[in-house]
matplotlib code that plots the C-alpha trace (Angstrom):
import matplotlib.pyplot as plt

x = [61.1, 60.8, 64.1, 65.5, 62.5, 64.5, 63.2, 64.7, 63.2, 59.4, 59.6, 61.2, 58.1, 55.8, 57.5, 56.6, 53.2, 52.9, 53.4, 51.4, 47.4, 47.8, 50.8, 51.2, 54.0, 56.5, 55.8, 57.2, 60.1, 60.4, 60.2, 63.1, 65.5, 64.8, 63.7, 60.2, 60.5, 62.4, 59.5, 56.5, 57.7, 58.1, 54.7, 53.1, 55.0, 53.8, 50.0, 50.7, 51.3, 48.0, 50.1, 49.2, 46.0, 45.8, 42.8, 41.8, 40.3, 40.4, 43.9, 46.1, 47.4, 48.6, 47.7, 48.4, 45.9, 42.9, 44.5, 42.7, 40.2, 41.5]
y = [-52.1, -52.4, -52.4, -50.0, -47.5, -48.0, -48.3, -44.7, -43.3, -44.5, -43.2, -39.8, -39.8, -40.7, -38.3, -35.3, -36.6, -36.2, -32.2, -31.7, -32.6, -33.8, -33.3, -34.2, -36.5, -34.2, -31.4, -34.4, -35.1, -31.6, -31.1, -34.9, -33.6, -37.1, -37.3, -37.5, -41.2, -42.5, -40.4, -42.4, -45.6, -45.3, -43.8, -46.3, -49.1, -47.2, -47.9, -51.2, -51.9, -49.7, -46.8, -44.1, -43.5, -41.6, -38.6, -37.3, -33.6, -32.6, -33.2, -36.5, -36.4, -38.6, -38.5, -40.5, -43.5, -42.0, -38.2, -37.3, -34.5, -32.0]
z = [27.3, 31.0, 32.2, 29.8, 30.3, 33.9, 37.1, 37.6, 35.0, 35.7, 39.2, 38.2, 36.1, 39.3, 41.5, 38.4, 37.9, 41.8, 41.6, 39.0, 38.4, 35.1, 32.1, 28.5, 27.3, 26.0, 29.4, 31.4, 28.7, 29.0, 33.0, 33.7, 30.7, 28.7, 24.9, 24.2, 22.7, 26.1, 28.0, 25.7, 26.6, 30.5, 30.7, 28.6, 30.9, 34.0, 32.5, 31.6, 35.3, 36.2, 38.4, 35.8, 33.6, 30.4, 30.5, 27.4, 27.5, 23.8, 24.0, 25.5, 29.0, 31.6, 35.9, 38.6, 38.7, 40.8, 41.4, 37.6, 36.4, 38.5]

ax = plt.figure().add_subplot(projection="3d")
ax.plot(x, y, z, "-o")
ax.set_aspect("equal")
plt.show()
């Protein structure tokens, strides 16, 4: 799902998860105009390839690799 996650798409989602300590899946759906389900599968890409982390605080949410817990 790499490719059609798009390379625009994942770095859209970098740039977001740059402005913003940490998000949940749909508030960055939400925030790049894209459905939830295309949203799910770039973040979980962007993990695969170690750039983001998931942080679970009672709740799921997803931080630049090494920028979480703020």
């Amino acid at each position: 799902m790499s490719e059609s996650a798009g390379g625009d798409l994942k770095q859209r989602i970098l740039d977001y998860l740059g402005t913003v300590s940490k998000a949940k899946n749909r508030e960055v759906a939400n925030a790049l105009g894209v459905s939830k389900h295309e949203a799910d599968n770039a973040i979980n890409d962007l993990a695969k390839e170690d750039k983001i982390e998931f942080l679970y605080l009672g709740t799921s949410y997803v931080t630049l690799k090494g920028k979480g817990q703020g």
